[in-house]
C-alpha positions in Angstrom: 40.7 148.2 68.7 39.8 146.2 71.9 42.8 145.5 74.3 42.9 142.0 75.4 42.8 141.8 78.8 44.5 138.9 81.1 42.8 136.2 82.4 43.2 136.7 86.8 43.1 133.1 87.5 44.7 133.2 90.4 46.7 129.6 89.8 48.7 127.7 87.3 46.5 125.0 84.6 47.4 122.0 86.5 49.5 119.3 84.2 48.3 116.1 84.1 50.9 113.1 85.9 50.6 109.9 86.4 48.9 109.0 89.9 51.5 108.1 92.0 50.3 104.4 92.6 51.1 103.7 89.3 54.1 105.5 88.3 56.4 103.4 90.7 56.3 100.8 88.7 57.5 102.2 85.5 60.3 104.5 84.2 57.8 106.6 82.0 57.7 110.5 82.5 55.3 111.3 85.5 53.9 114.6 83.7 52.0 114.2 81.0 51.9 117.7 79.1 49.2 120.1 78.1 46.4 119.5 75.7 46.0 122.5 73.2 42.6 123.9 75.4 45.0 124.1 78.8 48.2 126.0 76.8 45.6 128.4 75.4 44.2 128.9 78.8 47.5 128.7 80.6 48.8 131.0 78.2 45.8 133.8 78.8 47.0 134.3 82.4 50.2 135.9 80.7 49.8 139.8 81.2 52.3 140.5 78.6 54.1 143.2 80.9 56.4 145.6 79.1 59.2 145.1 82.0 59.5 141.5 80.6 61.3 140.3 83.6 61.1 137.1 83.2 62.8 136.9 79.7 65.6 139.0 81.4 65.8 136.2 83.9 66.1 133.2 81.6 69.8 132.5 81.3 69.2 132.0 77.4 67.2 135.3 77.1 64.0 133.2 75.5 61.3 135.6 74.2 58.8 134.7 76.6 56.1 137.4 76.4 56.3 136.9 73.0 56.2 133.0 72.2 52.9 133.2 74.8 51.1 135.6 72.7 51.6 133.3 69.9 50.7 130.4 71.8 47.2 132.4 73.4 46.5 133.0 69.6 46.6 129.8 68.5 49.6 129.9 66.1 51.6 127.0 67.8 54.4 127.0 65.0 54.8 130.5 65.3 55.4 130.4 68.8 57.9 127.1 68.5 59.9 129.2 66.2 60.5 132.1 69.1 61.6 129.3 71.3 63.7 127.3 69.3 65.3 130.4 67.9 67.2 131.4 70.7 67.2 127.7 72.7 67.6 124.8 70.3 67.8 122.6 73.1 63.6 123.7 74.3 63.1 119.8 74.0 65.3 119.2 77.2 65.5 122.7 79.5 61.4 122.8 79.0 61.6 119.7 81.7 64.8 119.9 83.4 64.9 124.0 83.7 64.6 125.0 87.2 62.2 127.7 86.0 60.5 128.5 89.8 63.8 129.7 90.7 64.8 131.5 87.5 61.8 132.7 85.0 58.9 131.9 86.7 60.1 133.5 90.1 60.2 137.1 87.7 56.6 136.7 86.6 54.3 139.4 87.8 51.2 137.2 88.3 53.8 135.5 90.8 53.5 138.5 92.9 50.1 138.4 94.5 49.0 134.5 92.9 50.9 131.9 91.0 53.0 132.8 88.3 52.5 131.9 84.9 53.7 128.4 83.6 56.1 129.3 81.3 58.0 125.6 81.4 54.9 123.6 81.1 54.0 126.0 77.8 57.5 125.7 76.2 57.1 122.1 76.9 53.8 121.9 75.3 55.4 123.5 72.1 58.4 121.1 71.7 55.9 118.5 72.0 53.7 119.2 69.7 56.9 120.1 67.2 58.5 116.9 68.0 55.7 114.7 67.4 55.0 116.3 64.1 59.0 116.5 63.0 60.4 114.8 60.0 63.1 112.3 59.9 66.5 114.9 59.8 67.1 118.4 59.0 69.4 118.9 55.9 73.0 119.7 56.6 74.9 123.6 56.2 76.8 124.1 53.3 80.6 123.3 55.3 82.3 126.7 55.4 86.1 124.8 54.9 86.4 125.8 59.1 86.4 123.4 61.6 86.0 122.8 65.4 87.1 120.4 68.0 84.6 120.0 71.2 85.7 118.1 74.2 82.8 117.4 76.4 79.3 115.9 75.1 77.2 117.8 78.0 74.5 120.5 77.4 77.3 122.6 76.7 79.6 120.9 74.5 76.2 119.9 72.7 74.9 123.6 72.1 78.6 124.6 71.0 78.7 122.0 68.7 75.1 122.8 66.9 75.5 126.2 66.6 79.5 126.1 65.0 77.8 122.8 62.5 74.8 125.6 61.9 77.4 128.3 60.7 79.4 125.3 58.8 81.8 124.1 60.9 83.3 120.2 60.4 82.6 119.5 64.2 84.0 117.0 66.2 83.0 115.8 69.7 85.1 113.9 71.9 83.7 112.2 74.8 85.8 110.2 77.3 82.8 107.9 78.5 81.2 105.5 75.7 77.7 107.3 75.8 77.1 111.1 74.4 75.2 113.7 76.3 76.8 114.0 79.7 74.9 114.6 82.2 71.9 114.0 79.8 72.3 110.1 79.8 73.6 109.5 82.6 72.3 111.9 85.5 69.0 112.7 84.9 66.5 109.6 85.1 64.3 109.1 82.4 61.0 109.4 84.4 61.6 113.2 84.4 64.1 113.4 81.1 62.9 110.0 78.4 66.2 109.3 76.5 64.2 109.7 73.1 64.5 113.3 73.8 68.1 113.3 73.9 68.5 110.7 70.8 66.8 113.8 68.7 69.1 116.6 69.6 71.9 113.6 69.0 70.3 112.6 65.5 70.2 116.3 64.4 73.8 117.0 65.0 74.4 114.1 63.4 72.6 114.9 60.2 74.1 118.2 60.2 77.7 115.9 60.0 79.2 116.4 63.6 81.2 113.4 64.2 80.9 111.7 67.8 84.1 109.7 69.0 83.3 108.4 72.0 85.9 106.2 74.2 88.2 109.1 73.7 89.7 111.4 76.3 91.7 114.2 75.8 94.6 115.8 78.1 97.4 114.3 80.0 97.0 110.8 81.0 94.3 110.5 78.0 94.1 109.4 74.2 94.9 112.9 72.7 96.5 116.1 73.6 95.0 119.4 73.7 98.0 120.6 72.1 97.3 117.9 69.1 93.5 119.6 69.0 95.3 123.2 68.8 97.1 121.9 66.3 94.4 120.0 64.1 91.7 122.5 64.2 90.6 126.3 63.7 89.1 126.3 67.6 88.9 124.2 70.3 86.0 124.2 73.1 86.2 122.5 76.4 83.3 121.2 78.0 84.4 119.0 80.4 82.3 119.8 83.0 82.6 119.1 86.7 83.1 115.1 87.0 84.6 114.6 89.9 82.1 113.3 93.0 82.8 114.1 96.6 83.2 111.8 99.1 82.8 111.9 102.5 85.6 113.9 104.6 87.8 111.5 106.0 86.6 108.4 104.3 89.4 107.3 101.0 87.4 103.7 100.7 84.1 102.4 100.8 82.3 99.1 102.1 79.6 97.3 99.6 76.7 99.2 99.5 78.2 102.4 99.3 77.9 104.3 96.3 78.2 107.8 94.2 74.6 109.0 92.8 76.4 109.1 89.7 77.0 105.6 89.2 74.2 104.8 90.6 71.8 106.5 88.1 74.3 105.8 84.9 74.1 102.0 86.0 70.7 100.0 84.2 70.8 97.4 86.9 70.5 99.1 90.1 71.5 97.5 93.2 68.7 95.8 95.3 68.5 97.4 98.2 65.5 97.2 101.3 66.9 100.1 103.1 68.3 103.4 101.2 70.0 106.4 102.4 70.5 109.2 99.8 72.9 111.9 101.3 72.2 115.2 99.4 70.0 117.9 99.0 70.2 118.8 95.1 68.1 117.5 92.2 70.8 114.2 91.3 69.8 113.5 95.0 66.5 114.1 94.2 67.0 111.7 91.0 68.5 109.1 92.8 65.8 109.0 95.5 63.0 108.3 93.4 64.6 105.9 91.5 65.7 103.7 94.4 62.1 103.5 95.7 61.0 102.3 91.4 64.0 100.0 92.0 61.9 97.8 95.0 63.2 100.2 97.8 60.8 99.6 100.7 62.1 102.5 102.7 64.3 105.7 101.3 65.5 108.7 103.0 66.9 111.2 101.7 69.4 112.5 104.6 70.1 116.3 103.8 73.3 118.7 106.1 71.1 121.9 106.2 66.9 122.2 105.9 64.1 121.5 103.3 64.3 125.3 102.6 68.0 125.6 101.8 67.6 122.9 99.1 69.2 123.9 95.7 65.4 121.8 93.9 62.7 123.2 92.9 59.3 122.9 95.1 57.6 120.8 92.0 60.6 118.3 92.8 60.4 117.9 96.1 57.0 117.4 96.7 57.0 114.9 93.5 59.5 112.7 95.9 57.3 113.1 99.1 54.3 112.0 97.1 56.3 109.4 95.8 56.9 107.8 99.6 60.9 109.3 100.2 61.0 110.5 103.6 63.2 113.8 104.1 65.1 113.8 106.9 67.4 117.4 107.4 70.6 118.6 109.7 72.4 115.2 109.2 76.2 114.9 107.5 77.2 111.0 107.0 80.7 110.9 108.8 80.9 107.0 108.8 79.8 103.8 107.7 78.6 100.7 109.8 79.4 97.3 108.5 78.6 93.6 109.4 80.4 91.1 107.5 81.8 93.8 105.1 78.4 94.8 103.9 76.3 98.0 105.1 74.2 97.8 107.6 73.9 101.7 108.5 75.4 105.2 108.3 76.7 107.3 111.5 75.7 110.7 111.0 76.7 114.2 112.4 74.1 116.3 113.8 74.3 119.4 112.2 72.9 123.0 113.2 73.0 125.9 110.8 74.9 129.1 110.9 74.9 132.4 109.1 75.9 132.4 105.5 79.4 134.0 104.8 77.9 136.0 102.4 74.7 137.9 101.5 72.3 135.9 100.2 74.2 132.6 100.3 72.8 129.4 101.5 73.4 129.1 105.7 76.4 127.0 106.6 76.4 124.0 109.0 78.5 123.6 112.0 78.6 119.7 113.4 77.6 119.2 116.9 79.1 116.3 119.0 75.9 114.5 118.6 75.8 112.0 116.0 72.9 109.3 115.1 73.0 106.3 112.8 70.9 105.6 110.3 69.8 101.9 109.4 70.6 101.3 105.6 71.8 98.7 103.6 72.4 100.9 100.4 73.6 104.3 101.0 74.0 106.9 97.9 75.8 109.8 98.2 74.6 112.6 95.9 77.1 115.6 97.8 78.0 117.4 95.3 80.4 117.5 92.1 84.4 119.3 92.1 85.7 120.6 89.1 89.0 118.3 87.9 92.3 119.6 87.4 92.8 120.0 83.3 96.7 120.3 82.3 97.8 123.4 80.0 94.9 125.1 81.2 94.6 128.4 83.6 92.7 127.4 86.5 91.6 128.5 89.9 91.6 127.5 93.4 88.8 125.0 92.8 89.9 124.2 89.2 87.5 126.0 87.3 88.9 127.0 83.8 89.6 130.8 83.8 87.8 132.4 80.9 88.2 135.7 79.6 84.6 137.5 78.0 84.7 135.9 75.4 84.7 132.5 77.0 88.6 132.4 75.7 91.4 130.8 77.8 94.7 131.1 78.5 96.0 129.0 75.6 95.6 129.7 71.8 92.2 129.2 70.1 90.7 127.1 73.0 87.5 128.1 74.6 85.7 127.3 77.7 82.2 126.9 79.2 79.6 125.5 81.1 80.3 123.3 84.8 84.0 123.4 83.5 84.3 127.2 84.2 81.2 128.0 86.9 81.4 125.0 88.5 78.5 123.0 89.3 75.5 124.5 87.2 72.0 124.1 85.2 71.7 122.5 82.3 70.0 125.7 81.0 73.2 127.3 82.0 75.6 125.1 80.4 73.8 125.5 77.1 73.6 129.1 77.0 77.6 128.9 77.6 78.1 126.8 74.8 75.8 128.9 72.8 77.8 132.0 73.3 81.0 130.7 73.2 80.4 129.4 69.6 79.2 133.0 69.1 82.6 134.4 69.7 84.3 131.5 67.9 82.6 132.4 64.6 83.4 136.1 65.3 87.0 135.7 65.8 87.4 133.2 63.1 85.9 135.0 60.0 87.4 138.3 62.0 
């Protein structure tokens, strides 16, 4: 029996992408996926190492060495099944998964070349699925249990597919009139095309989850939690982390001033000649790039600490440099300039970085006397998410939900997960929350 050995290219099948001149003027997704002949060969680099670090550091435990042997053999379905088994939502995290930092980072070819690319062949797999798939899956017999899910993020999704799966009568409320969080509102479509969410969407639905939208639920809102408690075998809360920062020491904001989630959520986008994105994560990222495919003659993306203290992924940043948006680091906004009530520039901070106060953790910034303004006549500011205070619900300092192991909190049948309990997270992340929390609500519930 001959042992197959890998193939030592030293770098990564290169993905196809729209050339940048073009892809400015349209919304469609910049890459454009593998052909079978480049996942085959992509898939040959793969040394199939015993260690199999990098499935031990994908935060839904995907069989990784596995599905590749499939895919270097040929049997595509084969390897979809290993995927999907273990991450039903493969469609999404195989473009939106910050693999360089997580799986990919793990691989052994990594060490002395370029690791193998293991998002661009999970991609290739849903793709090839998805364009073959039939209209709907048929729906699990209903097991007379039932669950309520509060939240319509990656999270609350994944909870709510595996509890319909087992037989649950799931139902999702969602405060905002669109489903999918994060999903449909945060994540343009040039990097995540809203057809991919509409299937995940269209499956829960044929498995009978029922979506009520325009509905809140806690103090203040349309329901109580205490009414869920009441009304159903479990409740899951996967509110996330909604609530935007500001800048310190600024309550209002002049026109032209607005939060990256808004801004990306909104289909008519502000014209703007001038913009100034203030963030270093991947919404800033998001928000950057589409400002310059909304007419932007000039973006910058103005960033506290350094290119290499970024919480994106090297494929991201360089996509926005490509694309024109300048990066400009060491730079907190600390006020806005007006003329006539509408922007005309941003005084920033100069910044200068310290050590981290703990090991490992991202440098911190300490403001100099300096500042700088910067000429703008839009300004988004992508600075980060907080977590919101939830009444009836243990929480911490920073009002994350306290969860026990089991994802349980401190009230009675009602679970927690995803950016509602970690704070600010991955979408990978948030599903594999979901996914276990359902886990432990079957367990407990059929004892």
């Amino acid at each position: 029996m001959s042992i197959r050995r890998p193939d030592m290219t030293p770098n990564k099948t290169p993905m196809a992408e729209q050339p940048v001149e073009s892809r400015l003027g349209n919304n469609n997704e910049v890459e454009l996926g593998y052909t079978r002949e480049q996942a085959i060969a992509e898939a040959g680099r793969c040394m199939n190492c015993p260690e199999r670090y990098c499935a031990d550091n994908c935060p839904i435990h995907t069989a990784i060495p596995e599905f590749i042997k499939e895919i270097r053999a040929g049997d595509f379905d084969k390897a979809y099944e290993i995927v999907s088994s273990n991450n039903p939502f493969a469609l999404i995290s195989s473009r939106v998964c910050p693999y360089e930092r997580q799986c990919e980072s793990n691989c052994t070819r990594g060490i002395k070349n370029e690791p193998v690319a293991i998002g661009h062949l999970e991609r290739f797999l849903c793709d090839i699925h998805d364009a073959g798939q039939a209209s709907g899956d048929s729906a699990p017999l209903l097991s007379g249990r039932s669950a309520a899910i509060v939240g319509s993020g990656p999270s609350g999704l994944s909870c709510a597919l595996a509890l319909a799966e087992a037989g649950f009568k799931v139902t999702v409320f969602e405060k905002s009139d669109s489903i999918g969080g994060v999903l449909a509102w945060g994540i343009p479509p040039f990097v995540l095309p809203g057809t991919l969410l509409k299937s995940i969407i269209d499956k829960l639905v044929s498995y009978n989850v029922e979506f009520r939208t325009g509905l809140g639920v806690g103090a203040g809102h349309d329901t109580s939690l205490n009414d869920l408690q009441a009304r159903f075998d479990a409740v899951f809360l996967a509110v996330g982390a909604g609530d935007p920062v500001g800048v310190p020491g600024i309550t209002s904001y002049p026109d032209g001033v607005i939060q990256a989630a808004d801004y990306l959520a909104n289909p008519i986008k502000p014209q703007a000649n001038s913009v100034g994105v203030f963030g270093g994560g991947s919404t800033a990222i998001d928000a950057a790039r589409t400002a310059l495919r909304a007419g932007a003659k000039q973006v910058r993306l103005i960033y506290r600490r350094t290119e290499e203290e970024m919480p994106v992924t090297c494929y991201e940043l360089d996509c926005a440099k490509k694309e024109g948006v300048k990066i400009i680091s060491l730079l907190s906004p600390s006020e806005f300039i007006t003329d006539k009530g509408k922007l005309t520039g941003v005084e920033c901070r100069n910044m200068s970085l310290a050590a981290p106060d703990y090991p490992g953790g991202r440098k911190n910034v300490v403001p100099s006397g300096d500042t700088v303004v910067i000429d703008a006549d839009l300004a988004v500011l992508a600075l980060g998410f907080d977590n919101e205070y939830f009444e009836g619900i243990a929480q911490d300092s920073k009002n994350r939900i306290i969860v026990d192991e089991q994802h349980l909190t401190s009230a009675a049948n009602v679970y927690a997960g995803g950016d509602a309990v970690t704070g600010p997270s991955t979408v990978i992340k948030s599903a594999a929350a979901g996914k276990a929390a359902a886990g432990n609500i079957i367990m407990n519930i059929r004892g």
